[in-house]
TORKOL-4160 file (C-alpha; in steps of 0.2 Angstrom, whole numbers, padded with zeros to 4 digits, m for minus):
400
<pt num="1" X="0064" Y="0144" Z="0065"/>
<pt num="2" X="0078" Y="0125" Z="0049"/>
<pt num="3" X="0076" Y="0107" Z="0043"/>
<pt num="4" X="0061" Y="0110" Z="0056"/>
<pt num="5" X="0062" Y="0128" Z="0053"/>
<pt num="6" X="0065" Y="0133" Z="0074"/>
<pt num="7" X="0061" Y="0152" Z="0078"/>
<pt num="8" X="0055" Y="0163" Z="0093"/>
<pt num="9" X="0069" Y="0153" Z="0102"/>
<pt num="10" X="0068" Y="0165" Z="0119"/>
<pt num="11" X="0083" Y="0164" Z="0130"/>
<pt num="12" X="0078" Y="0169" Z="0148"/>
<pt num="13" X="0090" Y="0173" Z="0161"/>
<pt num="14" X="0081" Y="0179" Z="0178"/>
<pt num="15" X="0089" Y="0189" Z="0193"/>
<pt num="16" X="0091" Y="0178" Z="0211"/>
<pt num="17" X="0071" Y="0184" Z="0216"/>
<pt num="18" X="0063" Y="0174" Z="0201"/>
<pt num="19" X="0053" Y="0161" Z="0205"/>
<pt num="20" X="0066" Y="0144" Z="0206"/>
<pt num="21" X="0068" Y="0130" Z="0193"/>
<pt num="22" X="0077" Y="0115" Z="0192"/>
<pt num="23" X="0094" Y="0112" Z="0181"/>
<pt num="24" X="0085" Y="0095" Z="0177"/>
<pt num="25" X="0068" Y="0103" Z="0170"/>
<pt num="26" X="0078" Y="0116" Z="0161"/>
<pt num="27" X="0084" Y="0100" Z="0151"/>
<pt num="28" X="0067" Y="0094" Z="0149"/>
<pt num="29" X="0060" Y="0110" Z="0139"/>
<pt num="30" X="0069" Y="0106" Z="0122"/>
<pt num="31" X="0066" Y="0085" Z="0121"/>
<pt num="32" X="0056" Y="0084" Z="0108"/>
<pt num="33" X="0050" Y="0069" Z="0098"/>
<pt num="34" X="0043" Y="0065" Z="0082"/>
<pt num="35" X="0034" Y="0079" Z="0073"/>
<pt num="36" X="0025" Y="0072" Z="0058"/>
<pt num="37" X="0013" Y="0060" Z="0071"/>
<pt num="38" X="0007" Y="0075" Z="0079"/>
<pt num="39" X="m0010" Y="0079" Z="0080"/>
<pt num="40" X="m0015" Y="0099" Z="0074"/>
<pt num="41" X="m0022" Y="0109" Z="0090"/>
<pt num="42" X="m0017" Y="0127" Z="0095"/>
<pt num="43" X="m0005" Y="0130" Z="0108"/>
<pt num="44" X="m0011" Y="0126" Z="0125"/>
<pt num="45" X="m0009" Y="0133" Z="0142"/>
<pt num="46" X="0007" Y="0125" Z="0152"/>
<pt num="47" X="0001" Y="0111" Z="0161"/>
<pt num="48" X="0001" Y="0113" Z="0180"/>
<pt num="49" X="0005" Y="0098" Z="0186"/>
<pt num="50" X="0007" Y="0104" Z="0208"/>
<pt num="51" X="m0009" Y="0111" Z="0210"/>
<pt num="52" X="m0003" Y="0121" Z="0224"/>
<pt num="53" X="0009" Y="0133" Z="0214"/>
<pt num="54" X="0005" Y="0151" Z="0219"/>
<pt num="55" X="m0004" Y="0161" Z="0204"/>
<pt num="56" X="0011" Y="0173" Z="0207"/>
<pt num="57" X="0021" Y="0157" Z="0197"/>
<pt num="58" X="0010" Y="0155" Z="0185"/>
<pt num="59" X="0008" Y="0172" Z="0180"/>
<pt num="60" X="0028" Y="0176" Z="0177"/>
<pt num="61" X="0029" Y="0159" Z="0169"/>
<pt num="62" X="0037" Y="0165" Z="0151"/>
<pt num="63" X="0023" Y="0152" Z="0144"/>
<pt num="64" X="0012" Y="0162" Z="0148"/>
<pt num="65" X="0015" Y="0179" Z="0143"/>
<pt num="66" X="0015" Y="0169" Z="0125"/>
<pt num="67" X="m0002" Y="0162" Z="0126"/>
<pt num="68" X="m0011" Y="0177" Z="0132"/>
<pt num="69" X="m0004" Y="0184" Z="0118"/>
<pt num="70" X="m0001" Y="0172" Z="0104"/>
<pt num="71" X="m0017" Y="0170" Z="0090"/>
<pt num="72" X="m0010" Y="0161" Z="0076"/>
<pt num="73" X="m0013" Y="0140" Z="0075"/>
<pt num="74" X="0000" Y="0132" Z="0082"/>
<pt num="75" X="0005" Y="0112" Z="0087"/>
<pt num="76" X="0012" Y="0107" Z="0104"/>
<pt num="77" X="0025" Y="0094" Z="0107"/>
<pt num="78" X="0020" Y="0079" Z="0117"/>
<pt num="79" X="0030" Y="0079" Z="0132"/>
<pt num="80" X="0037" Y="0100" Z="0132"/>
<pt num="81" X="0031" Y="0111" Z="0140"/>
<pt num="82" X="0036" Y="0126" Z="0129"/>
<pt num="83" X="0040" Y="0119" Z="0112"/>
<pt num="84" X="0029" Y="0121" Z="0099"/>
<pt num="85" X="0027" Y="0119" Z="0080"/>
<pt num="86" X="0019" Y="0130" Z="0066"/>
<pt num="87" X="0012" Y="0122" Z="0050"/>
<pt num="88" X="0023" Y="0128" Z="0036"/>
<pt num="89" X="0004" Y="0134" Z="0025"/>
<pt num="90" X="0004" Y="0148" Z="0037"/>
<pt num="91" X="0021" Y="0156" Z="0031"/>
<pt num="92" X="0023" Y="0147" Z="0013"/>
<pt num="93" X="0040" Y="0139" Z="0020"/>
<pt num="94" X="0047" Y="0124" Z="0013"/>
<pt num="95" X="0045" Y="0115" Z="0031"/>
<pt num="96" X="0036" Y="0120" Z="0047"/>
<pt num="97" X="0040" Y="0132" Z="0060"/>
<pt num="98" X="0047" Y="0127" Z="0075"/>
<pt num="99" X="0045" Y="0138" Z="0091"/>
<pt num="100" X="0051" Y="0138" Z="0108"/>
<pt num="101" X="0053" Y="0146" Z="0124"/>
<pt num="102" X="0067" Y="0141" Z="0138"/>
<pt num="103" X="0072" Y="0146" Z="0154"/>
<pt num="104" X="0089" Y="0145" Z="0159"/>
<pt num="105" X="0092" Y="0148" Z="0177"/>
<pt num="106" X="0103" Y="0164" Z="0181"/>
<pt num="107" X="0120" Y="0164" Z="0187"/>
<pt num="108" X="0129" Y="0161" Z="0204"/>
<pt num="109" X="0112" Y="0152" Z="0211"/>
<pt num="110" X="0111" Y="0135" Z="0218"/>
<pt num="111" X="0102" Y="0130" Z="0202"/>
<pt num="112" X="0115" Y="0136" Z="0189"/>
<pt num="113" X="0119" Y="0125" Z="0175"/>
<pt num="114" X="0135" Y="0125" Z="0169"/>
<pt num="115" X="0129" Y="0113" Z="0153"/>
<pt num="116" X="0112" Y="0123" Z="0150"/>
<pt num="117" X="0118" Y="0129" Z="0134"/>
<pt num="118" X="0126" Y="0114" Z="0128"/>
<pt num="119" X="0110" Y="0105" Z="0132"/>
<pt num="120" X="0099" Y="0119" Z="0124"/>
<pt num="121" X="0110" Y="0118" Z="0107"/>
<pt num="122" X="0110" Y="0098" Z="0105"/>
<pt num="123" X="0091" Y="0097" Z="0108"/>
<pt num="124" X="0091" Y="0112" Z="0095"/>
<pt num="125" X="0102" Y="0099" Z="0084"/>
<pt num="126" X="0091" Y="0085" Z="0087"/>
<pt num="127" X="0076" Y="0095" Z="0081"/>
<pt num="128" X="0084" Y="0099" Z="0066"/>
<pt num="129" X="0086" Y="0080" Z="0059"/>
<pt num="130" X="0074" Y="0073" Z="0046"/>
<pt num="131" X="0073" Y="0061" Z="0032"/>
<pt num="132" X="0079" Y="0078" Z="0022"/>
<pt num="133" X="0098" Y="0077" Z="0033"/>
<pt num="134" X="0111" Y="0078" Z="0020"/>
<pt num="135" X="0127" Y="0068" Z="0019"/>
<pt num="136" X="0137" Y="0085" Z="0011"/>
<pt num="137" X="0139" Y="0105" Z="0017"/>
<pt num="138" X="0132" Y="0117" Z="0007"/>
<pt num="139" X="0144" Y="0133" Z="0006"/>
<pt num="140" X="0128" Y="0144" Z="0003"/>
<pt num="141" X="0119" Y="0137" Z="0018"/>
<pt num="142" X="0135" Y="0138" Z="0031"/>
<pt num="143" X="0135" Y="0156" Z="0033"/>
<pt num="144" X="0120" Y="0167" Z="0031"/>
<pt num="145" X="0128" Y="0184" Z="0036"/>
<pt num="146" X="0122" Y="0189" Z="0018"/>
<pt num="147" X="0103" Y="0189" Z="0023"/>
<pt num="148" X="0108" Y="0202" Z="0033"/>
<pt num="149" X="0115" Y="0214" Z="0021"/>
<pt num="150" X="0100" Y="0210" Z="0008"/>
<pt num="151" X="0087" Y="0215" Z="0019"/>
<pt num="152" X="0096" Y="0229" Z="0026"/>
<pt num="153" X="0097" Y="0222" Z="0044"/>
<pt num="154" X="0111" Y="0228" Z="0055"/>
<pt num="155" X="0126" Y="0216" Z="0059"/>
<pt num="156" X="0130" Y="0227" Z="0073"/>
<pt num="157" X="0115" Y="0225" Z="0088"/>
<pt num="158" X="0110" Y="0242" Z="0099"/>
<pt num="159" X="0109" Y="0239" Z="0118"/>
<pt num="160" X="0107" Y="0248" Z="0132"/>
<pt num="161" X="0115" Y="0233" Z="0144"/>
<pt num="162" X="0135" Y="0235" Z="0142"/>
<pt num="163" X="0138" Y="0222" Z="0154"/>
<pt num="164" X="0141" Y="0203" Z="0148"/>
<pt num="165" X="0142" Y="0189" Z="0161"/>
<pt num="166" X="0147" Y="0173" Z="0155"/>
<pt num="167" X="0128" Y="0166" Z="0150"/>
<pt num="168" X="0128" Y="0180" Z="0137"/>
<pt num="169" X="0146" Y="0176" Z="0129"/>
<pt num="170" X="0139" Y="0156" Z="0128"/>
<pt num="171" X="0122" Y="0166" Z="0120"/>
<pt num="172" X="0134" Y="0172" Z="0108"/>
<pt num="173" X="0144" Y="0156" Z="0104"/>
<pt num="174" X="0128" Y="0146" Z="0103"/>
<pt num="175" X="0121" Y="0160" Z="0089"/>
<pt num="176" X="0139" Y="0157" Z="0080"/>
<pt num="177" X="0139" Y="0137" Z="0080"/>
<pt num="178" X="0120" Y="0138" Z="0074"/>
<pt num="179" X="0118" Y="0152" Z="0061"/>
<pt num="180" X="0106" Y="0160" Z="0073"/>
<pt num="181" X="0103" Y="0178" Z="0074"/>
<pt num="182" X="0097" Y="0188" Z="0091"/>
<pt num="183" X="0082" Y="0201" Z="0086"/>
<pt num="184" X="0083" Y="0212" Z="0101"/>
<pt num="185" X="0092" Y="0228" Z="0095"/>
<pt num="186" X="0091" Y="0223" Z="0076"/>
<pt num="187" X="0073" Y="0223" Z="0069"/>
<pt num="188" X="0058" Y="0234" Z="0072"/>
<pt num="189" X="0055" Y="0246" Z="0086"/>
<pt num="190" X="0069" Y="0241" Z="0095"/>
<pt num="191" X="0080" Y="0241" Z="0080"/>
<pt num="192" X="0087" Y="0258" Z="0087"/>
<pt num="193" X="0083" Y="0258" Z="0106"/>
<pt num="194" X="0088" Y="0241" Z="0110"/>
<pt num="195" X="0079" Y="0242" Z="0127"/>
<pt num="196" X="0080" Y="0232" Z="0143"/>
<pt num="197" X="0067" Y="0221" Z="0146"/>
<pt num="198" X="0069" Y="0220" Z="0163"/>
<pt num="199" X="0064" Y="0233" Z="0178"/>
<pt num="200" X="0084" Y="0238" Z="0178"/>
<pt num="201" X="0096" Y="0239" Z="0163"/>
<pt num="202" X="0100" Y="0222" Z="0160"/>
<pt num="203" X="0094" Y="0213" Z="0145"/>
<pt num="204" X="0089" Y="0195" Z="0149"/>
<pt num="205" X="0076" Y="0191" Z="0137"/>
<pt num="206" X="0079" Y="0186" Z="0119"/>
<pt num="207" X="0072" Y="0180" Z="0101"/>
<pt num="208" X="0083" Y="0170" Z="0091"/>
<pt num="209" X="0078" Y="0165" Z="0076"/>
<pt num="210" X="0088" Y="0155" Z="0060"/>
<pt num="211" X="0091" Y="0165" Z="0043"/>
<pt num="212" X="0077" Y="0160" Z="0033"/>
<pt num="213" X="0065" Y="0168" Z="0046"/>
<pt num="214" X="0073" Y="0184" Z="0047"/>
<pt num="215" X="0062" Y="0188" Z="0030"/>
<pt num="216" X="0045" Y="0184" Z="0041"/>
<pt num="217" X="0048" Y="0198" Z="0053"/>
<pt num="218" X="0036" Y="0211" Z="0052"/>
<pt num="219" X="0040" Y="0218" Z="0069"/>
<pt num="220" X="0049" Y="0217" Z="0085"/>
<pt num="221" X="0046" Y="0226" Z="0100"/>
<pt num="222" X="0050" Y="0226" Z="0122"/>
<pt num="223" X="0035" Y="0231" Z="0127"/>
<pt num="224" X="0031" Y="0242" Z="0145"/>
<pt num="225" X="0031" Y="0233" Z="0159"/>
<pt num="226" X="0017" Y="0226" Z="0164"/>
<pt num="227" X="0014" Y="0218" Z="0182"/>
<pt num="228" X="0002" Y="0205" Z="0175"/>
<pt num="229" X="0013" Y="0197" Z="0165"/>
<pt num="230" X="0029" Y="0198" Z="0177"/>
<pt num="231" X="0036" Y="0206" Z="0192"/>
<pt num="232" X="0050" Y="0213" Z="0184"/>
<pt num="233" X="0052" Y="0207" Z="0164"/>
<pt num="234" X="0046" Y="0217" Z="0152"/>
<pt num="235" X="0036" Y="0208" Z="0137"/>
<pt num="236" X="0041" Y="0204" Z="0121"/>
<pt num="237" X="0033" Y="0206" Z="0106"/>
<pt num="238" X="0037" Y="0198" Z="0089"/>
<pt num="239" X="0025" Y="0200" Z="0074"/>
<pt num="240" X="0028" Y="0189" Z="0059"/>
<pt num="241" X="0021" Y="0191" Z="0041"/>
<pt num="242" X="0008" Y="0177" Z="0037"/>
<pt num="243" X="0007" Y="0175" Z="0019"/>
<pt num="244" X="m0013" Y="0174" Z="0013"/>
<pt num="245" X="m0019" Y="0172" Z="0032"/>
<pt num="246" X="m0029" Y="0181" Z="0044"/>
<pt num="247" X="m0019" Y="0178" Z="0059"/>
<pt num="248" X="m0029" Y="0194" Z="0068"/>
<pt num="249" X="m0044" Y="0184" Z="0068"/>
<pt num="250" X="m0038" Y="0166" Z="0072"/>
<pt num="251" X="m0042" Y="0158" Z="0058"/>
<pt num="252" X="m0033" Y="0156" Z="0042"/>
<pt num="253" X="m0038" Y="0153" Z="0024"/>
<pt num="254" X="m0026" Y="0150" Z="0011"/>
<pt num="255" X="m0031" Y="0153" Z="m0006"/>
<pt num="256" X="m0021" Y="0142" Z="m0020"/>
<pt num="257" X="m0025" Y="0145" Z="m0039"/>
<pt num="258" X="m0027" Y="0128" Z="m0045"/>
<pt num="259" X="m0041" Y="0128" Z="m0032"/>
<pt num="260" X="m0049" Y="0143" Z="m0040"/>
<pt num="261" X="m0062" Y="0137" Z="m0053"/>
<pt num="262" X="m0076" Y="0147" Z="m0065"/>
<pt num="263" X="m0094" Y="0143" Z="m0064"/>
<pt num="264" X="m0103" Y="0131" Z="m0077"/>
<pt num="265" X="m0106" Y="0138" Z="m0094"/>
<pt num="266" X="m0125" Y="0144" Z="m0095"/>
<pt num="267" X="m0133" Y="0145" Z="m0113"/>
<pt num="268" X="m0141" Y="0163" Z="m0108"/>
<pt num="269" X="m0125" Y="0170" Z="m0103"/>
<pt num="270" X="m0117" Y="0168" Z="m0121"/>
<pt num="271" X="m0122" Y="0187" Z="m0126"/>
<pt num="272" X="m0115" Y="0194" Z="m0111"/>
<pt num="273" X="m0097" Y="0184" Z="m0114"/>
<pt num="274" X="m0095" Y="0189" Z="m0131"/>
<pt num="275" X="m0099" Y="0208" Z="m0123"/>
<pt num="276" X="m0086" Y="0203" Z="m0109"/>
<pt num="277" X="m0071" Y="0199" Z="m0122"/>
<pt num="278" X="m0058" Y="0213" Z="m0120"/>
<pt num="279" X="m0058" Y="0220" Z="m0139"/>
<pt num="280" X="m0041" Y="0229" Z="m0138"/>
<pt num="281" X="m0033" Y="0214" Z="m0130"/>
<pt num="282" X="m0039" Y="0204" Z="m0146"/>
<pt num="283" X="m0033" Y="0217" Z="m0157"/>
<pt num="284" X="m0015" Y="0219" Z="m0147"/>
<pt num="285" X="m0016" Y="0198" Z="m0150"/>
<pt num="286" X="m0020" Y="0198" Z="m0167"/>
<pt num="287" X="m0006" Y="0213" Z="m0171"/>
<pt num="288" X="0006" Y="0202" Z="m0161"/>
<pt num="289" X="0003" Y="0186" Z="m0173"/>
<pt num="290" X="0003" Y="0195" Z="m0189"/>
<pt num="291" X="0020" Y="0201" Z="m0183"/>
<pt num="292" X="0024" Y="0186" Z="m0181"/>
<pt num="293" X="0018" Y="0179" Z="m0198"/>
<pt num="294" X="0029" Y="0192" Z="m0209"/>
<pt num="295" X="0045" Y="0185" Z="m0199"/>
<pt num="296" X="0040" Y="0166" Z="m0197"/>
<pt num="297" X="0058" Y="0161" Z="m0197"/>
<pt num="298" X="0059" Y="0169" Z="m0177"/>
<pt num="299" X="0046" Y="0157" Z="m0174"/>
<pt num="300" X="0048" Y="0145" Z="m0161"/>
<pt num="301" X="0041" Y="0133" Z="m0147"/>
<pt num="302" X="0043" Y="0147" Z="m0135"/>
<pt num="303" X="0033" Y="0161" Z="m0143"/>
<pt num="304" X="0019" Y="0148" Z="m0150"/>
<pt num="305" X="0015" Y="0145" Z="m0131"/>
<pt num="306" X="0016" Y="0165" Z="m0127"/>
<pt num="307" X="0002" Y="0167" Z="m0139"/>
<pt num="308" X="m0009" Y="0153" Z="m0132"/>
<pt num="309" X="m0007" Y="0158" Z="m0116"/>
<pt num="310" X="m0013" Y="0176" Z="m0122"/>
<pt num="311" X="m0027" Y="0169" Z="m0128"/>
<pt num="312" X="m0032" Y="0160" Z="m0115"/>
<pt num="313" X="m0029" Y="0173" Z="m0102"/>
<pt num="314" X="m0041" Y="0184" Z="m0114"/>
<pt num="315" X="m0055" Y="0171" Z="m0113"/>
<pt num="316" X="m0054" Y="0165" Z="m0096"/>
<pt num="317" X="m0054" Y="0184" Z="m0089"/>
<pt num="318" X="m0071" Y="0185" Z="m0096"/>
<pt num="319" X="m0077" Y="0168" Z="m0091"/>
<pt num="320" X="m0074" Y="0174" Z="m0073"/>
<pt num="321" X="m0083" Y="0192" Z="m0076"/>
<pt num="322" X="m0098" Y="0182" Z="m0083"/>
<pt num="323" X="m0101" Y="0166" Z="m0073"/>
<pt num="324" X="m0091" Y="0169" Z="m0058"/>
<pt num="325" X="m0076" Y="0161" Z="m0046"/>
<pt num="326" X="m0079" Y="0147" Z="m0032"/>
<pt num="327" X="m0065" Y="0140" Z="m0022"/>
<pt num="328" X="m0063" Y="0124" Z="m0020"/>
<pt num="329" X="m0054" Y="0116" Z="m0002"/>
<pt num="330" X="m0058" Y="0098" Z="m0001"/>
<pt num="331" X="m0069" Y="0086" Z="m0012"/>
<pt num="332" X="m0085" Y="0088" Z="m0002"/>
<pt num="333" X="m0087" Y="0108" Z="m0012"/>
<pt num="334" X="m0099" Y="0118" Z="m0001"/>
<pt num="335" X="m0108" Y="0102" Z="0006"/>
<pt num="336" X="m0115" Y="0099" Z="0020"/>
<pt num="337" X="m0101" Y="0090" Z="0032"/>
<pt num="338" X="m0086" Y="0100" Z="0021"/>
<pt num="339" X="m0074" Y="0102" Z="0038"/>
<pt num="340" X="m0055" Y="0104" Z="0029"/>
<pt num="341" X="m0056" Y="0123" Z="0031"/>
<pt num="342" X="m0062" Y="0124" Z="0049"/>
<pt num="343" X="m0049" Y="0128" Z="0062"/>
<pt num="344" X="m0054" Y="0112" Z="0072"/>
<pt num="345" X="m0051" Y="0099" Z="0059"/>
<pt num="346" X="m0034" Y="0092" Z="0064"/>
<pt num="347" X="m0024" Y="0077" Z="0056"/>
<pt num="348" X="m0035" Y="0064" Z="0070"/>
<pt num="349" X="m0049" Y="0071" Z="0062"/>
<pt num="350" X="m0042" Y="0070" Z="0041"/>
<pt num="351" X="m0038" Y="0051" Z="0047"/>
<pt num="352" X="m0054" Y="0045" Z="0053"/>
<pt num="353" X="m0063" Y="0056" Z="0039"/>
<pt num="354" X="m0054" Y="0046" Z="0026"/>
<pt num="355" X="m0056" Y="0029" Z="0035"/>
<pt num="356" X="m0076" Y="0034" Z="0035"/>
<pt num="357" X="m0073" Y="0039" Z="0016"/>
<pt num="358" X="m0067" Y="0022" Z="0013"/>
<pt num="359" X="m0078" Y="0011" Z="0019"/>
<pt num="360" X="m0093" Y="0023" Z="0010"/>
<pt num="361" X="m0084" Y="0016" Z="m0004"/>
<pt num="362" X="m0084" Y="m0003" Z="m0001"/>
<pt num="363" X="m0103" Y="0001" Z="0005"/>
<pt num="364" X="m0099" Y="m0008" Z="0022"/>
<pt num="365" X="m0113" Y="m0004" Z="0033"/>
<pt num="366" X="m0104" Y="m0009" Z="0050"/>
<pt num="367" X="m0089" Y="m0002" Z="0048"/>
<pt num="368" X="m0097" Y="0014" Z="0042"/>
<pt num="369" X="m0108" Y="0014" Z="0057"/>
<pt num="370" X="m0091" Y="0014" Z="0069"/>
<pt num="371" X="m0081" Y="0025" Z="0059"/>
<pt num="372" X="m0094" Y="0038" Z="0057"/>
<pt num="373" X="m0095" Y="0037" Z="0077"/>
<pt num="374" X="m0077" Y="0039" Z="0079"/>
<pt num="375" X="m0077" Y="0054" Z="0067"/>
<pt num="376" X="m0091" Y="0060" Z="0078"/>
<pt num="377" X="m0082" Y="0060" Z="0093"/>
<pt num="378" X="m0067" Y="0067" Z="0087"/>
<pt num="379" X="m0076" Y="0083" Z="0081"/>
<pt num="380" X="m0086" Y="0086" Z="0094"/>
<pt num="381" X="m0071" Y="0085" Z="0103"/>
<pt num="382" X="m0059" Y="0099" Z="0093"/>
<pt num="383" X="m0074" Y="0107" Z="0091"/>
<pt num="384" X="m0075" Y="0110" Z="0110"/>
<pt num="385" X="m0056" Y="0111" Z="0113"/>
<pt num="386" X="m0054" Y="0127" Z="0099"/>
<pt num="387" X="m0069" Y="0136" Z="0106"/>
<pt num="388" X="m0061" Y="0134" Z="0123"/>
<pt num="389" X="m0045" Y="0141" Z="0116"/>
<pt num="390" X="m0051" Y="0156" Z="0108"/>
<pt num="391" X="m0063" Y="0162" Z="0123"/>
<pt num="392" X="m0046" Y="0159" Z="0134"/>
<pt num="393" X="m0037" Y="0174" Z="0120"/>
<pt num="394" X="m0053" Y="0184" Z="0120"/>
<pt num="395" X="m0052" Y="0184" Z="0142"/>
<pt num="396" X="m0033" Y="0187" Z="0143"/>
<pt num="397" X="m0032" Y="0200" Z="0128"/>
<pt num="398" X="m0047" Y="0210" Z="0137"/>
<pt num="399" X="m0036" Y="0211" Z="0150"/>
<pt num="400" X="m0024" Y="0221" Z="0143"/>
């Protein structure tokens, strides 16, 4: 998770009975394209395109085992299977969050790929360029081993599985050339176990994640096996820490001060807000500027503005006790056809609102007519697509 924050970077590597897949479409689950023309929907299932593979597939697909478990909004990739992207609101990051899942075919098989990691690590270099890309090195930013040590995380990793092959010493050089850090063994549950997440004792299933992420991490666990995710890997559970959301209930509302307002003034309220005017704060104020008056000569810009914002902090505390808060998310306030907070309402949806706004301006009747249509469509349509998606999480978690 990084220029594009990238996180949840799974690193699968299955015994010689997993289900096969091709070197070629190991290559094809990091290509990614542009980010910022991407329209806002939560993750999808994998798309099927043989629609003879056997449920037994599906079902140990590692995409899967994410979306019967995965709640919080989340964009796709055109063109990736297991690639996704998290808008940055959700955690409060500078950028968003980039999350992905790969397969890697395991060893000594006829679909082994000597250059998967080195394919897996320039698609994660790619992913990692923006308009942001800098033309010098930060010292800071080359070695993030500290983050470690400030929020008490181990540098050593526990694990039951002593044996390395040569996929897991590539694991460890791509981490090295990348800043990235492995959670198994680290963080949470497994922080002390380090278990196996397979049926055996080998560990083949991982969660990298970059440095500024690392702070996110609420929990990490390898859950009991469970045959309906997998025939013999154990499931992985990572909870992250979303900053003014509600991830449990698949929505999220993010509350900003400035958007915060106090009701209108009302004439027959004025008794109740002088009643509502904290006395001992105006007498700690007043004590505070007579202070202040005896020695004028430590006067300065800074300690005028401290006692402003006193002041103001006094009134406005009782403004909101007597006419009330109301938050505001878009300019249509609590009017009918107010959409910008609803899960559904993606960028295609922002676009064609505002194209509809504009030609309300200019009053042109046709093109409001069409617009208004097309803004139509597209809710109707996310409408339908997010109901879909959350009676899928309701299914698959009632399962469990």
């Amino acid at each position: 998770m990084t220029a594009a924050n990238f996180s949840g970077h799974i690193i699968r590597r299955q015994k010689n009975k997993d289900r096969r897949r091709t070197s070629n479409e190991t290559s094809c689950l990091l290509t990614a394209k542009k980010l910022d023309h991407l329209p806002i929907v939560t993750w999808k299932q994998t798309k099927d395109n043989n629609k003879k593979q056997k449920a037994h597939d599906r079902k140990n697909h590692p995409a899967e085992v994410l979306n019967r478990t995965t709640t919080v909004p989340v964009e796709p990739l055109v063109d990736v299977e297991n690639i996704a992207r998290v808008d940055r609101i959700l955690f409060r990051t500078e950028d968003d969050i980039i999350m992905g899942i790969v397969y890697i075919p395991p060893e000594n098989t006829r679909y082994t790929s000597e250059n998967a990691m080195s394919e897996i690590e320039i698609e994660f270099l790619e992913l990692q360029k923006n308009k942001h890309l800098t033309d010098f090195i930060d010292v800071n930013e080359f070695n993030d081993i500290h983050v470690l040590d400030d929020l008490k995380i181990p540098r050593i990793r526990n694990s039951s599985d002593t044996v390395v092959n040569t996929y897991g010493r590539k694991l460890i050089q791509f981490c090295k050339n990348n800043n990235m850090y492995i959670l198994n063994g680290r963080v949470g549950k497994d922080r002390v176990l380090g278990k196996p997440t397979s049926r055996s004792i080998s560990v083949v299933d991982y969660i990298l994640c970059t440095a500024n992420i690392l702070c996110k991490v609420d929990d990490f666990e390898v859950s009991d096996f469970c045959n309906l995710f997998s025939d013999i890997h154990s499931p992985l559970c990572l909870s992250l820490t979303v900053n003014g959301c509600n991830a449990t209930q698949g929505e999220s509302e993010v509350i900003n001060d400035k958007n915060v307002h106090i009701g209108k003034w009302k004439h027959e309220k004025t008794i109740e807000y002088k009643n509502n005017i904290d006395v001992d704060k105006v007498n700690e104020l007043l004590l505070n500027v007579m202070s202040k008056y005896d020695d004028i000569s430590s006067v300065d810009q800074g300690t005028v503005d401290s006692i402003v914002s006193d002041i103001t902090t006094v009134l406005l505390s009782a403004a909101k006790d007597t006419f009330g808060v109301f938050t505001k998310n878009s300019k249509n306030i609590g009017g009918e056809g107010n959409f910008s907070n609803k899960d559904w309402f993606n960028k295609d949806c922002k676009r064609l609102d505002k194209n509809f706004e504009k030609a309300e301006d200019f009053i042109n009747t046709m093109a409001l007519i069409y617009l208004k249509k097309d803004f139509d469509s597209q809710k109707n349509i996310t409408k339908k697509s997010w109901t879909r998606i959350l009676n899928y999480i309701t299914k698959t978690c009632a399962l469990r």
